[in-house]
One Martini backbone bead per residue (centre of mass of N, CA, C, O) as a GRO file, in nm:
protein
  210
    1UNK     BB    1   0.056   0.068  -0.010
    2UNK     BB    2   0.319   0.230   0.003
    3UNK     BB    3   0.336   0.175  -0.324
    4UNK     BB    4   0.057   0.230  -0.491
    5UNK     BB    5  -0.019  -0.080  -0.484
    6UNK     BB    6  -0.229  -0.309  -0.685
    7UNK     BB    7  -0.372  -0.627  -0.784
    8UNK     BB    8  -0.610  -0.530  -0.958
    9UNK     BB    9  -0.867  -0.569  -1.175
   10UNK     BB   10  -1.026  -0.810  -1.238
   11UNK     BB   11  -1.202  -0.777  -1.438
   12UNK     BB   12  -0.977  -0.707  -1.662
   13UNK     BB   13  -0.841  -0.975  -1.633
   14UNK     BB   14  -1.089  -1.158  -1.737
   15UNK     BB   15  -1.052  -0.998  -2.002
   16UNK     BB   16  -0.737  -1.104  -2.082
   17UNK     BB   17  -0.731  -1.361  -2.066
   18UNK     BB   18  -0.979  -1.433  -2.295
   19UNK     BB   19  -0.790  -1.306  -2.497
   20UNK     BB   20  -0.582  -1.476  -2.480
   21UNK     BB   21  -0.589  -1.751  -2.367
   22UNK     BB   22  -0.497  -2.014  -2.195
   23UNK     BB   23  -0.298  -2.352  -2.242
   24UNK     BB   24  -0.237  -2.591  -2.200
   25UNK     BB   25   0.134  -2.632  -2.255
   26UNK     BB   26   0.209  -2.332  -2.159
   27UNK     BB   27   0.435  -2.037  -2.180
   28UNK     BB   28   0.477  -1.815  -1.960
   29UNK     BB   29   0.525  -1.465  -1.910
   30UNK     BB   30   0.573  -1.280  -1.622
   31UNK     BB   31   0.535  -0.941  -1.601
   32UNK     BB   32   0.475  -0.797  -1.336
   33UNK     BB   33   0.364  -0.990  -1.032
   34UNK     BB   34   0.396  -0.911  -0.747
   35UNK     BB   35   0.238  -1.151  -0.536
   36UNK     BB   36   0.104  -1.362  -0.729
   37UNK     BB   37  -0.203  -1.406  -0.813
   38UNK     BB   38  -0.236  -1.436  -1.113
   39UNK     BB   39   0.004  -1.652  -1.152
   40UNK     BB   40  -0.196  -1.875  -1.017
   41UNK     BB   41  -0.416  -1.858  -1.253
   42UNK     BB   42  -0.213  -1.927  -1.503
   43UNK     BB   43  -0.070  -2.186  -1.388
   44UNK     BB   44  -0.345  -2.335  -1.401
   45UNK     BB   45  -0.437  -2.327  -1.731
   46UNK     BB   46  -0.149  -2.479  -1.833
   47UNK     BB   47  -0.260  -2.734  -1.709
   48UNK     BB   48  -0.101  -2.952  -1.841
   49UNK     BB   49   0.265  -2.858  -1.904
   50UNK     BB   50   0.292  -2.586  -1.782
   51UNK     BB   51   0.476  -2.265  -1.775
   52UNK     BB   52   0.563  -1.995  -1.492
   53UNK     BB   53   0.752  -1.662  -1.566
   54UNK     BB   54   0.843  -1.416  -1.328
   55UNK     BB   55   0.882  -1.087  -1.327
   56UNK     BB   56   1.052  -0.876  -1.045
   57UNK     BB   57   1.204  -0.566  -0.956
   58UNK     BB   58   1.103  -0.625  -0.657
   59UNK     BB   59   1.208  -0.774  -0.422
   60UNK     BB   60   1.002  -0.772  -0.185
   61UNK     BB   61   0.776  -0.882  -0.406
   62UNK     BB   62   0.933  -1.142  -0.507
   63UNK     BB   63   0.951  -1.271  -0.189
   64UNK     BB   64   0.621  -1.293  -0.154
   65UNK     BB   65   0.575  -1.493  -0.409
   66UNK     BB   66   0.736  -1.728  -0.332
   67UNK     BB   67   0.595  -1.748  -0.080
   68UNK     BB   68   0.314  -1.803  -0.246
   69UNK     BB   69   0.425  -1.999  -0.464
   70UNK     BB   70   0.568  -2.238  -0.377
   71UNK     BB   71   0.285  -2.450  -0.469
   72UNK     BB   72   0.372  -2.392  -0.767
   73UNK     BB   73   0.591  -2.587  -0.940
   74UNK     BB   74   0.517  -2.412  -1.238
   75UNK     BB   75   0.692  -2.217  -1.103
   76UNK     BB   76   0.880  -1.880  -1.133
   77UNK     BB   77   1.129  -1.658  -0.979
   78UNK     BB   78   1.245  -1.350  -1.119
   79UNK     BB   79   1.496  -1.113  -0.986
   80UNK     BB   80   1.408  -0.810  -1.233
   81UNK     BB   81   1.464  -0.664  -1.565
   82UNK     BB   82   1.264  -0.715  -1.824
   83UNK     BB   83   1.368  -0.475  -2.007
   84UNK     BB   84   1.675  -0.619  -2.008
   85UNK     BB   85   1.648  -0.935  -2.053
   86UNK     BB   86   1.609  -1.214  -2.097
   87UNK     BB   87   1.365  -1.422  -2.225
   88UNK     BB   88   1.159  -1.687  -2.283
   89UNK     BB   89   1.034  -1.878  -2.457
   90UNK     BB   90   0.667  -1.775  -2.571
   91UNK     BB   91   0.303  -1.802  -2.556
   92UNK     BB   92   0.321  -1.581  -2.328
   93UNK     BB   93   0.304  -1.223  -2.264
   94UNK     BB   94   0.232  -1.060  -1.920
   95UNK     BB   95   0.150  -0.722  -1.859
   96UNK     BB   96   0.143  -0.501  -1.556
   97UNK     BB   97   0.301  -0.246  -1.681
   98UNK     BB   98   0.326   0.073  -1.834
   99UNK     BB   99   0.409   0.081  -2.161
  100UNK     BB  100   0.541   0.251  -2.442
  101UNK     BB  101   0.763   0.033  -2.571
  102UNK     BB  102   0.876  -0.294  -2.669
  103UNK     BB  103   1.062  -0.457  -2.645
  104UNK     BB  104   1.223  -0.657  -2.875
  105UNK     BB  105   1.273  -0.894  -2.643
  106UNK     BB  106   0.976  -0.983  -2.665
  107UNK     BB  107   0.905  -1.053  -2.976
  108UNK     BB  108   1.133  -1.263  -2.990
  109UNK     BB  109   0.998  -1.447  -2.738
  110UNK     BB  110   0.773  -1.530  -2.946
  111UNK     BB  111   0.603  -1.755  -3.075
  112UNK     BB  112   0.417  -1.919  -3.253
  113UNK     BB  113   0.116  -1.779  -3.198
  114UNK     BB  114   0.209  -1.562  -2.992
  115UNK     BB  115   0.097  -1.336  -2.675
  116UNK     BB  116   0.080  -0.981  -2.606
  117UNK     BB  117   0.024  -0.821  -2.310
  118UNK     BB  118  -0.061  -0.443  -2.243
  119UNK     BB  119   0.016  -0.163  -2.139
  120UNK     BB  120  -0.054   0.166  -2.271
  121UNK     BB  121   0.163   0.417  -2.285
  122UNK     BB  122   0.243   0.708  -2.473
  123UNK     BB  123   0.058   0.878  -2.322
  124UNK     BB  124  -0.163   1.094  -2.129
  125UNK     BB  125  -0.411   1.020  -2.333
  126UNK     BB  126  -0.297   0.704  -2.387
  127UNK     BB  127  -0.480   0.390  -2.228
  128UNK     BB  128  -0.419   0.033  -2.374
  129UNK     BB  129  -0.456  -0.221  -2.428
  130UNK     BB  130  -0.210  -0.477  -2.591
  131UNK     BB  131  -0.244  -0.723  -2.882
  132UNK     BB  132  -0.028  -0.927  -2.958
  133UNK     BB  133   0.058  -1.159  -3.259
  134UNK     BB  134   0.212  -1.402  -3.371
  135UNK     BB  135   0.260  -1.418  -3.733
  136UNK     BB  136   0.360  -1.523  -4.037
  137UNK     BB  137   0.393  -1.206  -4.103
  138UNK     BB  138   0.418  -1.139  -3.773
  139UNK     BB  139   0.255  -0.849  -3.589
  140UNK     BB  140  -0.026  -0.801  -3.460
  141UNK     BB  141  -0.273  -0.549  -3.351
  142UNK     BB  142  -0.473  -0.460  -3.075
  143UNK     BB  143  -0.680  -0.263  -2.928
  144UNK     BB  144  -0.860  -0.284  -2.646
  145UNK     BB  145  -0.900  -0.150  -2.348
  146UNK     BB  146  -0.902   0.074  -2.071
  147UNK     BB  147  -0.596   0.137  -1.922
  148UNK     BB  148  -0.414   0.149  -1.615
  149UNK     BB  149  -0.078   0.155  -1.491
  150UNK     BB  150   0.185   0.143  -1.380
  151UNK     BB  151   0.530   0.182  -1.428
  152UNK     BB  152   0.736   0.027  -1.638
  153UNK     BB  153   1.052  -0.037  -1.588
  154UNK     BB  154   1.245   0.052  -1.870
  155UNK     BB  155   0.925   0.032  -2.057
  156UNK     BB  156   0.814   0.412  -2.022
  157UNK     BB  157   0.964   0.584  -2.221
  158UNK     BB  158   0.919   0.849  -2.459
  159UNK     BB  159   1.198   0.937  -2.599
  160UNK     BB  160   1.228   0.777  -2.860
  161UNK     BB  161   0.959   0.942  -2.975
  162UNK     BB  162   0.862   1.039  -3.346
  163UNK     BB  163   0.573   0.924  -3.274
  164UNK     BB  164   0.216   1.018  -3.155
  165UNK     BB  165  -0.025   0.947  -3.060
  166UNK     BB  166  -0.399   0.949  -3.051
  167UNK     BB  167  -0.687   0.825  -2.938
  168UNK     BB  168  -0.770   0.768  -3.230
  169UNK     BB  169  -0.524   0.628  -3.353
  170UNK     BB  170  -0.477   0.388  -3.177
  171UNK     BB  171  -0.764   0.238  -3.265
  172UNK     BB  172  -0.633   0.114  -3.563
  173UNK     BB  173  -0.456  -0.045  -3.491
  174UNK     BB  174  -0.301  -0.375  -3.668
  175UNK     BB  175   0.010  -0.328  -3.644
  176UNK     BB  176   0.367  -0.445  -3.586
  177UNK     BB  177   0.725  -0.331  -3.621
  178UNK     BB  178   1.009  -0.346  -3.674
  179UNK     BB  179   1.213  -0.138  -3.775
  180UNK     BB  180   1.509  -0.342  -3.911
  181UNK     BB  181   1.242  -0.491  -4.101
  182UNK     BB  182   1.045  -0.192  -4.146
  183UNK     BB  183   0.959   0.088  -4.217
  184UNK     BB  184   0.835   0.326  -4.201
  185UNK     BB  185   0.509   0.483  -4.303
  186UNK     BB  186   0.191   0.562  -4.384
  187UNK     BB  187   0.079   0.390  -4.123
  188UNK     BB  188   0.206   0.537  -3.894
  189UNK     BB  189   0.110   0.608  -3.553
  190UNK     BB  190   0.342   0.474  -3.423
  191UNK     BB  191   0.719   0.556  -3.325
  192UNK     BB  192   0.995   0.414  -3.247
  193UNK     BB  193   1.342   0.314  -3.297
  194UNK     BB  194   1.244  -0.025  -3.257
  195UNK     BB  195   0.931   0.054  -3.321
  196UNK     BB  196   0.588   0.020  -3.468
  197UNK     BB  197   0.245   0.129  -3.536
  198UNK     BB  198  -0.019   0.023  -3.763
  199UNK     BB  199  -0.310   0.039  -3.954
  200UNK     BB  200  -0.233  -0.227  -4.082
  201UNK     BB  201  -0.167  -0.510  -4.180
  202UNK     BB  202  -0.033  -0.772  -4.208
  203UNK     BB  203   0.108  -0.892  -4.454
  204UNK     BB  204  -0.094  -1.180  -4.553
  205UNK     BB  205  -0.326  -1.132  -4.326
  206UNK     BB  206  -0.645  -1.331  -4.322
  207UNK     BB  207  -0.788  -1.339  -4.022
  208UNK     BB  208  -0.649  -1.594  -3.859
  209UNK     BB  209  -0.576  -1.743  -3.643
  210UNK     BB  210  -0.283  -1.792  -3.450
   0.00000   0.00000   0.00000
């Protein structure tokens, strides 16, 4: 409480979970698991055969959660700084706190037909959760509800960005695109260094589940 932080509100959450499907013998990672909470939930979703691994960068918060999911076999605890480290590849990546833009090693560690759950802030007045999924010609994208959380440390900062949405245009998002593998175009809504989001389909891309 006195981190102003709180467990999320749930109604939120199950409508998150909805929306990423988590499957038995699915790889999770959660990025800020808090206390553990949802980490309980969603590593009970991938069973059997499942497992889920959390970053959480508050030491003292990394230690309450190992010691609330202790019984959950198929779980494990890393304290420290996931917009940092190199994560595992992932059949869902679920991010718990508003990222300006995800950085490169996250879409990297995403499977195929993987999705990343996060809440996006990339200005103040533009703040909605965002389902990435990896498909075979790259990553579709689409704004789902409108979401708050605490700031990510590591992918917060909007000093890198060349372009901004508005709550407009953030609306329209349908994929996103590494920079180093293609260039911002005109259907760019938000542009940041290492990646950009576009109001087009990703090329290829029939409407077919990932």
């Amino acid at each position: 409480a006195r981190k102003r932080i709180n467990n999320g509100e749930p109604f939120l959450h199950a409508m998150w979970i909805g929306a990423v499907a988590p499957q038995p013998g699915e790889t999770i990672t959660q990025i800020g698991l808090g206390m553990g909470y949802y980490s309980a939930i969603l590593s009970l979703l991938v069973q059997p055969g499942g497992r889920l691994t959390g970053f959480e960068i508050d030491s003292e918060l990394a230690e309450l959660a190992r010691r609330n999911l202790s019984g959950f076999e198929n779980v494990s605890v890393v304290t420290g700084d996931a917009a940092a480290l190199e994560l595992p590849p992932s059949d869902l990546i679920y991010v718990s706190a508003g990222v300006a833009a995800p950085p490169e090693q996250w879409l990297a560690a995403l499977r195929p037909g993987g999705r990343l759950i996060f809440p996006w802030r990339p200005t103040a007045e533009v703040a909605f959760a965002m389902l990435v999924k990896r498909v075979l010609a790259g990553f579709e994208a689409r704004p789902l509800m409108s979401s708050w959380f605490i700031p990510c440390a590591g992918a917060s900062s909007s000093k890198d960005c060349v372009l901004a949405p508005n709550p407009s245009t953030a609306r329209r998002i349908r994929s996103l695109h590494l920079t180093r593998e293609q260039a911002p175009d005109d259907s760019a809504v938000a542009v940041y260094q290492h990646v950009w989001f576009s109001s087009a389909k990703v090329h290829g891309y029939n409407g077919s589940k990932a």
